[in-house]
FIZA-658441 format. One record per atom (N, C-alpha, C): residue in one letter; atom name; x, y, z. Coordinates in Angstrom, 1 decimal, decimal comma, padded with zeros to 4 digits. Example, Ala and Ser with C-alpha at 12.3 -4.5 7.8 and 13.67 -1.06 7.14 Angstrom:
residuo|atomo|c1|c2|c3
A|N|013,2|-005,7|007,8
A|CA|012,3|-004,5|007,8
A|C|013,2|-003,3|007,8
S|N|012,8|-002,2|007,1
S|CA|013,7|-001,1|007,1
S|C|012,9|000,0|007,9
END
This chain:
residuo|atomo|c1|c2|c3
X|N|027,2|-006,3|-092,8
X|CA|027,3|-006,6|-091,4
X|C|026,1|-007,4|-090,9
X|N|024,9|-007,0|-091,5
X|CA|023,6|-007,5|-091,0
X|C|023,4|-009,3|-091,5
X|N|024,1|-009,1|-092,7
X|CA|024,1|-010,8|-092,8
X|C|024,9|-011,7|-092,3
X|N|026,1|-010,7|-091,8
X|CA|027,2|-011,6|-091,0
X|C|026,6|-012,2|-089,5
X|N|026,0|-011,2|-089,3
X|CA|025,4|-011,0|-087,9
X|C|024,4|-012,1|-087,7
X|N|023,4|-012,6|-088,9
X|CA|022,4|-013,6|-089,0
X|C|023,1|-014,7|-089,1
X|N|024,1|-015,0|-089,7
X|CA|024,7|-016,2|-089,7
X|C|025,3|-016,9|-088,4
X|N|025,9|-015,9|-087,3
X|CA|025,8|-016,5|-086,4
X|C|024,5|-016,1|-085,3
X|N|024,0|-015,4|-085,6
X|CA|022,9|-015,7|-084,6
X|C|022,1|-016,7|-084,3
X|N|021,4|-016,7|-085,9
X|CA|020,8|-018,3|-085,8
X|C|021,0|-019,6|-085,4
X|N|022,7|-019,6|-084,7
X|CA|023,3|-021,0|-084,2
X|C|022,5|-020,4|-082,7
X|N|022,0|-019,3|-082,1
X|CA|022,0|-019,1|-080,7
X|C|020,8|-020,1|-080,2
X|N|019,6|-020,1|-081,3
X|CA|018,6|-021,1|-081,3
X|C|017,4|-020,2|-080,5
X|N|017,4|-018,8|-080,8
X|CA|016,1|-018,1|-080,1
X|C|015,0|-018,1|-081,2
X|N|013,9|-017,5|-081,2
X|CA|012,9|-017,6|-082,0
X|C|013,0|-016,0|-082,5
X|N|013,5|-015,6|-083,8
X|CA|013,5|-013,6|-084,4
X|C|013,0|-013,9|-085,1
X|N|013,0|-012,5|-085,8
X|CA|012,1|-012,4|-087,1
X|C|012,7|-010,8|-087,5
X|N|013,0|-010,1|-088,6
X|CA|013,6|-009,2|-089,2
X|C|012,4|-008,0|-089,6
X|N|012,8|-007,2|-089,1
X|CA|011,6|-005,9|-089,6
X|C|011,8|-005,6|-090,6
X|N|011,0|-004,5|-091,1
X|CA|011,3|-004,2|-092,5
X|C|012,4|-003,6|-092,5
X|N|012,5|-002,7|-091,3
X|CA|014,1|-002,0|-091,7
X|C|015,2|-002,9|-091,5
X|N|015,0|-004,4|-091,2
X|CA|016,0|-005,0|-091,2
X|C|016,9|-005,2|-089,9
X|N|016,2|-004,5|-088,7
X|CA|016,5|-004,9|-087,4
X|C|016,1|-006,2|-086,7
X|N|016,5|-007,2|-086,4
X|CA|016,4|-008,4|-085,9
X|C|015,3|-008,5|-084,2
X|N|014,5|-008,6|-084,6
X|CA|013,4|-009,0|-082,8
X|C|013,5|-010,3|-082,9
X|N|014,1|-010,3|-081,4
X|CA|013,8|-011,5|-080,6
X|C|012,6|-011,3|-079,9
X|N|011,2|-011,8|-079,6
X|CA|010,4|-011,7|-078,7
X|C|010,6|-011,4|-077,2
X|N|009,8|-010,4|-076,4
X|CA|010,1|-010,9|-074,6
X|C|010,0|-012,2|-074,3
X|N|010,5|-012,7|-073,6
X|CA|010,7|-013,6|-072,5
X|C|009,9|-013,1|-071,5
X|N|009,6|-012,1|-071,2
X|CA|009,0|-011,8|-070,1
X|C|008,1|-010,0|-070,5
X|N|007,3|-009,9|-070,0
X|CA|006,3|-008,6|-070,7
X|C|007,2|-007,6|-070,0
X|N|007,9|-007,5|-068,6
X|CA|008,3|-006,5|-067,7
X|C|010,2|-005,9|-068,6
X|N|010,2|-007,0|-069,2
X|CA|011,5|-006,8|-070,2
X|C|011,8|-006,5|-071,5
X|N|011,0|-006,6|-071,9
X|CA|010,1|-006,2|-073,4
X|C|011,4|-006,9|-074,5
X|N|011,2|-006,8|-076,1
X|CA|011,6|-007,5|-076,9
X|C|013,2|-007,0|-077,1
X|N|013,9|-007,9|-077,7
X|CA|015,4|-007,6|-077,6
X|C|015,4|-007,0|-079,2
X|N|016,2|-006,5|-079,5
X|CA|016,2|-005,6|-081,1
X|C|017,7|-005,4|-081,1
X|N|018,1|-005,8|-082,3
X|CA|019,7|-005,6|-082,8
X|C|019,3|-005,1|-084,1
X|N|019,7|-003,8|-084,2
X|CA|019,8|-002,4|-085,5
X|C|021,3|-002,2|-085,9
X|N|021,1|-002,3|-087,2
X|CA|022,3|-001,9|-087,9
X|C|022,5|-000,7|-088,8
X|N|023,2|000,4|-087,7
X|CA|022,9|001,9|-088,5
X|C|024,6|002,2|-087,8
X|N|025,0|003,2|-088,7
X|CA|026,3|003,9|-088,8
X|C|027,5|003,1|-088,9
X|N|027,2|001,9|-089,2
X|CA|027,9|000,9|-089,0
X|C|028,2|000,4|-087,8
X|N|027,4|000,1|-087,3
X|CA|027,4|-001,2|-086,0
X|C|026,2|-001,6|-085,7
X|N|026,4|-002,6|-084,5
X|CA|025,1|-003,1|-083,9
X|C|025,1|-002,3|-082,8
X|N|023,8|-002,2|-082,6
X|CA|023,1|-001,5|-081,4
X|C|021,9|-002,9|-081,4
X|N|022,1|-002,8|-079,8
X|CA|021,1|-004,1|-079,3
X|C|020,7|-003,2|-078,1
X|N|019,5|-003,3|-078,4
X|CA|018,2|-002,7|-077,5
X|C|017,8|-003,9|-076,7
X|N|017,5|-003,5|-074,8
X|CA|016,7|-004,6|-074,4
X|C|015,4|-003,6|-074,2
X|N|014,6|-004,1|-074,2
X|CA|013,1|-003,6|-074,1
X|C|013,8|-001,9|-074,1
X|N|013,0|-001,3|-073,3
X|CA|013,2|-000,1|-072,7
X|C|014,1|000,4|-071,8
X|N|014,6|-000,2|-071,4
X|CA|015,5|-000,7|-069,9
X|C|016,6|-000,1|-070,4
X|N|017,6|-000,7|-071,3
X|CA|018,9|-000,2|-071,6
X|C|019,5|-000,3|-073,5
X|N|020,2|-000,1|-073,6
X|CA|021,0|-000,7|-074,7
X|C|022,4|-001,0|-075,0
X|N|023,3|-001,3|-076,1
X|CA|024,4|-001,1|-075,7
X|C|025,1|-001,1|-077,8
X|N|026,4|-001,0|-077,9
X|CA|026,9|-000,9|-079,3
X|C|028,0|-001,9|-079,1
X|N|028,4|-002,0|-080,6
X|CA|028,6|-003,2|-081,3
X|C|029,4|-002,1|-082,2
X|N|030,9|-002,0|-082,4
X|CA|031,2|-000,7|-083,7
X|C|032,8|-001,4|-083,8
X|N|032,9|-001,7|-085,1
X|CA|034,0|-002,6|-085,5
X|C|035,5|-001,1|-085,6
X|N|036,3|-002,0|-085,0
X|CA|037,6|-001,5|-084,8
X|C|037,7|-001,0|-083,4
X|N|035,9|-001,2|-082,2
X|CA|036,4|-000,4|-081,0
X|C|035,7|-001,8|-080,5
X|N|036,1|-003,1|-080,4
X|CA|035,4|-004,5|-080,1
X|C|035,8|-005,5|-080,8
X|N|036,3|-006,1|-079,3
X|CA|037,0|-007,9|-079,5
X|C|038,7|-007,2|-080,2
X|N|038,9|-008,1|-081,1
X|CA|040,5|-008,0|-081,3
X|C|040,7|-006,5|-081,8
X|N|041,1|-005,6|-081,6
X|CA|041,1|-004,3|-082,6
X|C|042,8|-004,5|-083,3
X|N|042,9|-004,9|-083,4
X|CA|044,1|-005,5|-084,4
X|C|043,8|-006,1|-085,4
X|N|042,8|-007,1|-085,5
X|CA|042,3|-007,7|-086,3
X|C|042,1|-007,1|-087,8
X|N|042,6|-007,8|-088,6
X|CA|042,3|-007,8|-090,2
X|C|040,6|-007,7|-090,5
X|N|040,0|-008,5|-089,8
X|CA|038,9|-008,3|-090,5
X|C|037,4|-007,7|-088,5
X|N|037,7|-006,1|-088,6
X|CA|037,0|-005,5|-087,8
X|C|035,4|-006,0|-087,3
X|N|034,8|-006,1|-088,8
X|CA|033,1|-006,2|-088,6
X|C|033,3|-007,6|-087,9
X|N|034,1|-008,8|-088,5
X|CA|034,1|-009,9|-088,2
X|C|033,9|-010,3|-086,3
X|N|035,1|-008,9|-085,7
X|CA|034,9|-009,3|-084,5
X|C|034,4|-008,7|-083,6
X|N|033,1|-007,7|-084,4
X|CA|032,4|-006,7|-083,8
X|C|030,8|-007,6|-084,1
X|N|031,0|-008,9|-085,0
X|CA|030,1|-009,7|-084,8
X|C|030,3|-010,8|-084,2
X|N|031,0|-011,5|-083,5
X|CA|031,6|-012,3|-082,6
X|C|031,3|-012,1|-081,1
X|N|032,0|-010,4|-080,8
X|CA|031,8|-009,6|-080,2
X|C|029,9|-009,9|-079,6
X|N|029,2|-009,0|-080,4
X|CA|027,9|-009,2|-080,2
X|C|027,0|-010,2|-079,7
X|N|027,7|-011,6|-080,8
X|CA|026,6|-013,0|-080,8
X|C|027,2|-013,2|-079,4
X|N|028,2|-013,1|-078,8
X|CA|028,9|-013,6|-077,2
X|C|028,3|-013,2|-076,2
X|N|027,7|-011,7|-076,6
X|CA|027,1|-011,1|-075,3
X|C|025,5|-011,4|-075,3
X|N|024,7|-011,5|-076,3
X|CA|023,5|-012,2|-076,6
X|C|023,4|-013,6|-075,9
X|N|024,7|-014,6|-076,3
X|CA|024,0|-015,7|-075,9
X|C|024,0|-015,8|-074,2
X|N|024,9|-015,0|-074,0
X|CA|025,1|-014,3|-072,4
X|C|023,9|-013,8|-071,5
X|N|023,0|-013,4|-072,3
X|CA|021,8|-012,1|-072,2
X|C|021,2|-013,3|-072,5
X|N|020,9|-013,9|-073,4
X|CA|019,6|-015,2|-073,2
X|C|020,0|-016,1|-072,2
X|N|021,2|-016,6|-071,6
X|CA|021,8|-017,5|-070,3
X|C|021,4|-016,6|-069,0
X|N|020,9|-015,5|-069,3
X|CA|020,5|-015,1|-067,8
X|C|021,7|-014,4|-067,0
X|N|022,8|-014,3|-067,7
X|CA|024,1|-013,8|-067,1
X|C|024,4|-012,3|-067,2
X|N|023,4|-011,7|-067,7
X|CA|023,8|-010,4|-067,6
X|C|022,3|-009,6|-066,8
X|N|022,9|-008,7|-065,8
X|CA|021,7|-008,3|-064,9
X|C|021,5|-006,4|-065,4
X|N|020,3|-006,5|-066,0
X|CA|019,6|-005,2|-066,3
X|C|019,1|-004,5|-065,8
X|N|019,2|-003,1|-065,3
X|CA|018,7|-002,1|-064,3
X|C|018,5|-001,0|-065,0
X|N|016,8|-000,8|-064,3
X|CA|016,5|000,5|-064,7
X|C|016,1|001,3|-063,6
X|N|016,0|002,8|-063,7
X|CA|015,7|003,8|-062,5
X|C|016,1|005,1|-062,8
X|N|014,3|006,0|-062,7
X|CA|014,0|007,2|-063,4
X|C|014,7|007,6|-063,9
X|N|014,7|007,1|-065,2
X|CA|015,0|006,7|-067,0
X|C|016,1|007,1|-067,2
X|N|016,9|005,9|-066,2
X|CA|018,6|005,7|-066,4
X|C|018,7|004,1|-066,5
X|N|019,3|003,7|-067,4
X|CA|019,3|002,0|-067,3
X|C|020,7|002,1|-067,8
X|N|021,3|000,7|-067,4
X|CA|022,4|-000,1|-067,2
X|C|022,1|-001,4|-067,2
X|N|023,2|-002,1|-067,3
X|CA|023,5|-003,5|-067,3
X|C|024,8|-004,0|-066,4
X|N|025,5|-005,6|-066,8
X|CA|026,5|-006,2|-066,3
X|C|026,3|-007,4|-065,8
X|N|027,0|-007,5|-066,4
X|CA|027,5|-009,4|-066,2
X|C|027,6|-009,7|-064,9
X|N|027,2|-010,9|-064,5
X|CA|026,4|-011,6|-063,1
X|C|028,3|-011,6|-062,7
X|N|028,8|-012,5|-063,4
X|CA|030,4|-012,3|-062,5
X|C|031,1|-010,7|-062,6
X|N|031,0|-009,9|-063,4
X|CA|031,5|-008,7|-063,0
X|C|030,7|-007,3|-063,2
X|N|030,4|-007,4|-062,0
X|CA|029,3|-005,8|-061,6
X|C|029,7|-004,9|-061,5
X|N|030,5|-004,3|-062,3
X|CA|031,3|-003,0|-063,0
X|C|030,1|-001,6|-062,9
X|N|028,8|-002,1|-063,6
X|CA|027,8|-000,8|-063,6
X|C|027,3|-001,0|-062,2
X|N|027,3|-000,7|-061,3
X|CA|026,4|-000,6|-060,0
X|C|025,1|000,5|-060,3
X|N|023,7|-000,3|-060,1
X|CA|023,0|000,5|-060,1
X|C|022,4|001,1|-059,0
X|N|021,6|002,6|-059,2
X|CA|021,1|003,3|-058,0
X|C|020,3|002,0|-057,2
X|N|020,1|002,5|-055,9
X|CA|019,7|001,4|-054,8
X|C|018,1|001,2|-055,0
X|N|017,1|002,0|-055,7
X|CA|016,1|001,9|-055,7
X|C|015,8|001,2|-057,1
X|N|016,9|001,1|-057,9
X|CA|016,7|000,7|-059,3
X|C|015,7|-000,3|-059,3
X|N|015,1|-000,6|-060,6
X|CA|014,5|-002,0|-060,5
X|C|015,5|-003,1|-061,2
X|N|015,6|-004,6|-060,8
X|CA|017,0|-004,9|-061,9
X|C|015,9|-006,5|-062,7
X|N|016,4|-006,5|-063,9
X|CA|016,2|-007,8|-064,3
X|C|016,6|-008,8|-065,3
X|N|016,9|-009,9|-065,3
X|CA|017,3|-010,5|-066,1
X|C|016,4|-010,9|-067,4
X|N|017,1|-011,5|-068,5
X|CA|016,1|-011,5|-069,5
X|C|015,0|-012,9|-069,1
X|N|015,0|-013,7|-068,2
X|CA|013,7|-014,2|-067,6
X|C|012,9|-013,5|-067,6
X|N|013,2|-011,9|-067,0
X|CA|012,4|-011,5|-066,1
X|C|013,0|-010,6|-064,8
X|N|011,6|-010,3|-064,1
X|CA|012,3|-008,9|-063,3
X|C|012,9|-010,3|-061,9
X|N|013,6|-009,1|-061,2
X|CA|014,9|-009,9|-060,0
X|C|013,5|-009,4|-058,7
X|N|013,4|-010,4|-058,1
X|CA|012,2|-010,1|-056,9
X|C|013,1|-010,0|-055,8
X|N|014,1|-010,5|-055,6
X|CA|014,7|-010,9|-054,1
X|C|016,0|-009,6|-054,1
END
């Protein structure tokens, strides 16, 4: 899965580098957002944003689940919402150590009113 997953990432054009255990860091964009991390354990992706939130990637429950070839669209799946997450399109919220996310056109997670929220720029001031 982890090399399927490299093959399209690298078309996304961010700057990573692979830990030893073979989890993928993208650097912060911003210090308040901390580094992005996509781990491959139990069989899926788990993508970590800083501290703030995370989310899974688990083939047969993502993108076509009919599909013949599962990991294929549970890495399709992933690279889609990444390049989403580096476009600034997905808005991150955190508030006493509850975090969420959601996509700038559909704000499905509403977070608490005190939350702090930020994109991967960076934190939301306004």
């Amino acid at each position: 899965m982890r090399e399927r997953f490299l093959e399209r990432f690298t078309t996304l054009g961010v700057r990573f580098s692979v830990d030893p255990d073979g989890a993928v860091r993208v650097p912060a964009r911003h210090a308040s957002v901390g580094a992005l991390i996509a781990s491959f354990e139990n069989d899926e992706i788990s993508v970590f944003i800083g501290e703030i939130t995370h989310c899974h990637f688990t083939p047969g429950a993502c993108g076509d689940i009919d599909s013949t070839d599962p990991v294929g669209e549970c890495v399709a799946e992933a690279t889609r919402y990444l390049r989403e997450v580096f476009a600034d399109r997905y808005i991150f919220w955190s508030a006493a150590h509850v975090g969420g996310s959601y996509h700038i056109d559909h704000p499905v997670d509403t977070p608490p009113a005190r939350a702090q929220r930020f994109l991967w720029s960076g934190p939301i001031t306004a």
